[in-house]
TORTOR-717800 format. One record per residue (C-alpha): x, y, z; residue in three letters. Coordinates in steps of 0.5 Angstrom, whole numbers, padded with zeros to 4 digits, always signed. Layout:
TORTOR-717800
XYZALA...
END
This chain:
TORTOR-717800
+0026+0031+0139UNK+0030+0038+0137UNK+0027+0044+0135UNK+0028+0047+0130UNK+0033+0053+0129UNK+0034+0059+0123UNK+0039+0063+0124UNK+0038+0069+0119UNK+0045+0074+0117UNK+0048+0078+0112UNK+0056+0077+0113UNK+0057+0069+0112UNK+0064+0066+0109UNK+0062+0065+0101UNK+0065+0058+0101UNK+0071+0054+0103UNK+0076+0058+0106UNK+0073+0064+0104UNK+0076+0071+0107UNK+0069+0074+0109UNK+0068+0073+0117UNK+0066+0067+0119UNK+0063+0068+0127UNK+0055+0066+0125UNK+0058+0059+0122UNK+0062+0057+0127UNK+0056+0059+0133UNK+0052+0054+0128UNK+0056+0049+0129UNK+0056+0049+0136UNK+0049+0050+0136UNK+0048+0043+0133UNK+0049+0041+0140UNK+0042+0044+0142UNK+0038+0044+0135UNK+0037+0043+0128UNK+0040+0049+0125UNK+0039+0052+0119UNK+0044+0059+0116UNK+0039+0063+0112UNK+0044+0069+0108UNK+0044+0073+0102UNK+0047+0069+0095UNK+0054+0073+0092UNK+0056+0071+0085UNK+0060+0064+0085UNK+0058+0062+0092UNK+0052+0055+0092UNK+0044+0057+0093UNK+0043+0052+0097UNK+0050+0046+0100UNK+0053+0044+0107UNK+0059+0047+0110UNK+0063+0044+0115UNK+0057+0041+0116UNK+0051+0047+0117UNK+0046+0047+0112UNK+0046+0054+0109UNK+0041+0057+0104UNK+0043+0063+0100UNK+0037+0067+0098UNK+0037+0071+0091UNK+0035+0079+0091UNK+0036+0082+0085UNK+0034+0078+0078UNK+0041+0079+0075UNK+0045+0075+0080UNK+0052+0078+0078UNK+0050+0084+0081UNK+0048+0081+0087UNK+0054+0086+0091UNK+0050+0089+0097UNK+0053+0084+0102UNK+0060+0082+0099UNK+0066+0082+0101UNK+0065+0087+0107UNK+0058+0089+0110UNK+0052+0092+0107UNK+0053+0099+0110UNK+0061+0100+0108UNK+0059+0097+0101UNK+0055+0102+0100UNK+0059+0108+0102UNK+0064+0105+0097UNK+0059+0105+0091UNK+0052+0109+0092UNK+0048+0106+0086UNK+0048+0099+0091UNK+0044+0103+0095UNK+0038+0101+0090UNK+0039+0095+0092UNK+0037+0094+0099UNK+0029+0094+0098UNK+0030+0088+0094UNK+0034+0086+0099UNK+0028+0087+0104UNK+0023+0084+0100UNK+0027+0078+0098UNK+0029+0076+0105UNK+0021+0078+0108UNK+0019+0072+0101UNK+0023+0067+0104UNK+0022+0068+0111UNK+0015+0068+0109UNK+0015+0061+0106UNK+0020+0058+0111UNK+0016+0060+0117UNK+0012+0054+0119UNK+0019+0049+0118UNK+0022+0053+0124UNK+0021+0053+0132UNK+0025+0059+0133UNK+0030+0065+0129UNK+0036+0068+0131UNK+0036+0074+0127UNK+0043+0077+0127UNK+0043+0084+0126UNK+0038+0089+0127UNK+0038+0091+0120UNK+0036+0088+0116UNK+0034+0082+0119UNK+0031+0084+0125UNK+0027+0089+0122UNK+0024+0084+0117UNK+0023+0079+0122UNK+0018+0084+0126UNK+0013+0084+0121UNK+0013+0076+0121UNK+0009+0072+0125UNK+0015+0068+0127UNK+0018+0067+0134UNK+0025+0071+0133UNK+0030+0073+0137UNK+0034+0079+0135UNK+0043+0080+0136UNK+0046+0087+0136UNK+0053+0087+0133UNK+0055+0093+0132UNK+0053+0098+0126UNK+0047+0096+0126UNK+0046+0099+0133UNK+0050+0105+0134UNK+0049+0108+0127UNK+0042+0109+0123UNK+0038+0112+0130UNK+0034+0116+0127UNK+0027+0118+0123UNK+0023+0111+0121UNK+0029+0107+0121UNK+0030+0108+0128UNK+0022+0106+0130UNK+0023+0100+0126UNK+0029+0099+0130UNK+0024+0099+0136UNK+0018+0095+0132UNK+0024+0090+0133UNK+0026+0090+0139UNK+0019+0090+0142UNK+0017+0085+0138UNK+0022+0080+0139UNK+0021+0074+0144UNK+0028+0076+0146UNK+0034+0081+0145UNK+0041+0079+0145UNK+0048+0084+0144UNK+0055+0082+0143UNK+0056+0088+0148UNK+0055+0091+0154UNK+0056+0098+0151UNK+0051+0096+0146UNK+0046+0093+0149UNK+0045+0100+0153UNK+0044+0103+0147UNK+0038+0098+0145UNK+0036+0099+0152UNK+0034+0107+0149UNK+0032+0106+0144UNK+0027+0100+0147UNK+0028+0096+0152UNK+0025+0089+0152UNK+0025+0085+0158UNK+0028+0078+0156UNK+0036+0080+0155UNK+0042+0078+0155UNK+0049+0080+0153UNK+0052+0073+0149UNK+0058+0076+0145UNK+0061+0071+0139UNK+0066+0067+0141UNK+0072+0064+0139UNK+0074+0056+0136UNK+0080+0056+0141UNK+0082+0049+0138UNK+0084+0053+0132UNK+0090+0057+0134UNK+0095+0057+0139UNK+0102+0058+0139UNK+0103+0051+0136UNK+0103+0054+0128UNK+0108+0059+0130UNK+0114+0060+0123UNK+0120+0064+0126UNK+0122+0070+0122UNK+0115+0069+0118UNK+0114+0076+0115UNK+0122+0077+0115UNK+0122+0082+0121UNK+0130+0079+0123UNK+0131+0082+0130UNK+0125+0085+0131UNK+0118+0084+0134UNK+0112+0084+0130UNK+0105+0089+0131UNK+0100+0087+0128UNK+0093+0088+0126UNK+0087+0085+0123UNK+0081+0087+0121UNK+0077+0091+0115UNK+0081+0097+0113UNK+0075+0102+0115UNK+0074+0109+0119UNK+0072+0106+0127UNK+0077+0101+0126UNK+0083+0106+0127UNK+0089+0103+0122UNK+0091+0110+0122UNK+0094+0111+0130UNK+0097+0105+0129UNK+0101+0107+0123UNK+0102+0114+0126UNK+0105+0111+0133UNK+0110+0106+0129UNK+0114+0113+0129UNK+0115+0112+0136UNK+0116+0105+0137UNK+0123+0101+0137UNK+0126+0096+0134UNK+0119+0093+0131UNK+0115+0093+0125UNK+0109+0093+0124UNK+0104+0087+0119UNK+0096+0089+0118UNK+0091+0084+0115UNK+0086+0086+0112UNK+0083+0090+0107UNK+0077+0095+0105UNK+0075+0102+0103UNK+0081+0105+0106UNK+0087+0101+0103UNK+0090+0105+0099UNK+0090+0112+0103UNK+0093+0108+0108UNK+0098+0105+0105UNK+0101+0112+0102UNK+0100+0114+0110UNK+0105+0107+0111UNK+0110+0110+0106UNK+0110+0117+0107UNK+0112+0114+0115UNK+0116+0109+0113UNK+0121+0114+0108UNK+0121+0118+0114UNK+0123+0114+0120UNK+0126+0108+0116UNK+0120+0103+0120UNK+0118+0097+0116UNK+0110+0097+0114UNK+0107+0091+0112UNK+0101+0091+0108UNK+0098+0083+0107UNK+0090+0083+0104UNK+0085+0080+0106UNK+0087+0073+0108UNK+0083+0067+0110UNK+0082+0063+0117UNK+0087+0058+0115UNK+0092+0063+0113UNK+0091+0067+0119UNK+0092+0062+0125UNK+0100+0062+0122UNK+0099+0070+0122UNK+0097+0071+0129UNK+0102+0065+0132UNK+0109+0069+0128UNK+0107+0075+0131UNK+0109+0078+0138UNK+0105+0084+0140UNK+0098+0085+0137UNK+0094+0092+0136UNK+0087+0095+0136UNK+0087+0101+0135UNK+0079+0103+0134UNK+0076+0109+0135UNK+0069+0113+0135UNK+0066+0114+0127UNK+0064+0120+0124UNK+0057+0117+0125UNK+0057+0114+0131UNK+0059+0107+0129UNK+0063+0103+0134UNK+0067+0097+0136UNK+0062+0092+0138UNK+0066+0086+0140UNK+0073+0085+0136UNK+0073+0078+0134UNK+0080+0078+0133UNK+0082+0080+0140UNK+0079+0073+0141UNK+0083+0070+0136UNK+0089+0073+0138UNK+0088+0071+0145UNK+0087+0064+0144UNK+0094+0066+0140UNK+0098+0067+0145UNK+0097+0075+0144UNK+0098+0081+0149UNK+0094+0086+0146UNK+0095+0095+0146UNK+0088+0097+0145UNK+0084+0103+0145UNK+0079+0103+0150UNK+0073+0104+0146UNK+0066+0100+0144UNK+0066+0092+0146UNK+0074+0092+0146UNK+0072+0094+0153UNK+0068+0088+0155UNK+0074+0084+0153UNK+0081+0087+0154UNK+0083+0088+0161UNK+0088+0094+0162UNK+0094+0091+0166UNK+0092+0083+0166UNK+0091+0081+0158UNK+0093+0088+0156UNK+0094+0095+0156UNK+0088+0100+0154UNK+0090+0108+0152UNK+0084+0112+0150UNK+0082+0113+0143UNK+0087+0117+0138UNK+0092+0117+0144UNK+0098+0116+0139UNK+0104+0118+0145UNK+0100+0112+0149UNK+0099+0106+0145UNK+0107+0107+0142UNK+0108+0108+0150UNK+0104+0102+0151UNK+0107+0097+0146UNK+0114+0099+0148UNK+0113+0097+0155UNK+0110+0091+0154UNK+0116+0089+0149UNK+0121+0091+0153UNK+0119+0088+0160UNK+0119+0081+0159UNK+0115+0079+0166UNK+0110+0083+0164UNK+0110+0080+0157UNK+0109+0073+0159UNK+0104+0074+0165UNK+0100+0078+0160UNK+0101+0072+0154UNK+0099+0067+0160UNK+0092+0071+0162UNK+0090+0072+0154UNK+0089+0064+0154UNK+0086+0064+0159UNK+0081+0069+0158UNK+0080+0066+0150UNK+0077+0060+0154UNK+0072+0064+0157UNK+0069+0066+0150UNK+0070+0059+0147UNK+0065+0057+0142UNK+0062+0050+0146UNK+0062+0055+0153UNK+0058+0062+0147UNK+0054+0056+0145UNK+0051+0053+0151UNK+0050+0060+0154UNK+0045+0062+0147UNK+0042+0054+0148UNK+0040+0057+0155UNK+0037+0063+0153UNK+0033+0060+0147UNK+0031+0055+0153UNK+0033+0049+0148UNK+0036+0046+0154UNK
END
């Protein structure tokens, strides 16, 4: 018989087709393999309490007695939607409380949790006599080190069956703040099936001749748009396509068209799109960029999902070598790294890797075959393993 499995989170996909991440679904996915999965995450205006999405079961606990303002997790994450508007900022008691509710009266139904994110989940988890073990993503880890949120932090990882980081970047960071015995660095994978150079359109963004950057991600400070934007001055004959959006977005934008007026260069602003929209974007493109950088609080990269999902694309990459990137992105086999903030190098970089094609097309070879190695059957079986579901 299969045991029993809760996997707890703050970022999920509101409904079908959604453009909130979606890497805690598609892990519950492949994890049905091995348990009974359940997804516990925060309810959003318009999405169902309770449904089953693309064949996981999903509860969405209500936080605050007005569901319309509801907003602390949605879109985006809980951090940067309070950087965004500090009033949301009462909302997290609530949300601690409500999460330690439900918890609390699921608690007998469950073998085990994986509680993803240290914050909240994982410090809520620690003050319930539940089996649990705790994934460290990113911000959850880097920043927020001090005072009672940082002996919270320890309580949760010295009471965890468990610890597990996307990174290894990130896990020496947990191990100083407490290093719990029972570890592993398992980062989130990449369902490899759905992309590929298959769902190319030529011409898709209308760039004619030229090659095509491009960048996805959420438009905040640790990802860097900026260097990217800013190296565009000095890359040829190439245009440059960002996906994505968030608190950033109009600075940046009035950033592309001062650099645009002065250069003549073709920037392109998408917004946010869904899964299904980007396959087709990341296939038309011939370059991709992950510009990302240390913030002002000391949050970092974790991982880069869509490194992953450029890869499976077909993707050579230029990125920084910075945080989780570096577990992934090997300088001169799958891609080139330049350090933070390098804007010469990554303009340098990418004209290189647009201009020689033999690099090019070994580079694009090795990028398949390390999307591979992160494949959600392979990510799943190695969390299996870990949980000792098998």
């Amino acid at each position: 018989m299969k045991k029993r499995l809760l996997i707890t989170g703050s970022t999920f996909p509101r409904y079908e087709n959604d453009t909130e991440p979606r890497f805690i679904l598609d892990l519950a996915k492949y994890m049905k393999e091995y348990a009974e999965v359940t997804v516990l995450v925060p309810a959003a205006p318009k999405a169902a309490d309770t449904e089953v999405l693309e064949g996981v079961s999903v509860i969405r606990y209500h936080y605050f007695p007005v569901h319309s303002l509801e907003t602390l997790c949605y879109p985006g994450a809980i951090v940067p939607r309070i950087r965004e508007k500090k009033v949301r900022g009462l909302l997290v008691p609530w949300l601690f409380v409500s999460l330690w509710v439900h918890l609390f009266k699921m608690r007998k139904s469950y073998d085990i949790v994986q509680a993803n994110w240290l914050i909240p989940q994982g410090i809520v988890q620690s003050f319930l006599k539940m089996p649990y073990i705790v994934t460290g993503h990113g911000a959850d880890v880097t920043s927020l080190n001090h005072g009672l949120l940082k002996k919270l932090k320890r309580r949760c990882l010295k009471n965890a069956w468990g610890v597990t980081a996307v990174s290894q970047p990130l896990m020496d960071v947990l191990d100083g703040i407490y290093k719990n015995e029972n570890q592993a660095v398992i980062s989130m994978g990449c369902d490899t099936s759905l992309f590929g150079r298959q769902y190319r359109e030529e011409n898709y963004f209308g760039q004619g001749n030229q090659k095509v950057l491009l960048f996805v991600g959420r438009l905040a400070e640790k990802k860097g748009v900026y260097y990217a934007i800013e190296a565009m001055r000095n890359v040829e004959n190439a245009m440059l396509v960002i996906a994505g959006d968030g608190p950033l977005r109009e600075e940046l934008q009035r950033q592309a068209d001062k650099v645009m007026r002065e250069t003549g260069k073709k920037i392109v602003f998408l917004g946010a799109k869904t899964h299904e929209e980007l396959k087709k974007i990341y296939a038309s493109a011939d370059l991709f960029v992950m510009p990302s950088i240390t913030a002002k609080d000391g949050d970092k990269e974790g991982f880069g999902l869509v490194i992953l999902e450029a890869f499976a694309s077909g993707l050579p990459i230029v990125a920084s070598r910075s945080g989780g990137i570096t577990d992934i992105v090997k300088d001169g086999v799958n891609g080139f790294l330049v350090e933070e903030k390098d804007v010469s190098g990554m303009a340098e970089q990418i004209d290189r890797l647009l201009k020689d094609e033999e690099i090019y097309n070994k580079m694009q070879i090795e990028a398949k075959k390390s999307a591979q190695q992160y494949d959600y059957r392979q990510i799943a079986a190695r969390y299996a393993r870990f949980l000792k579901l098998i």
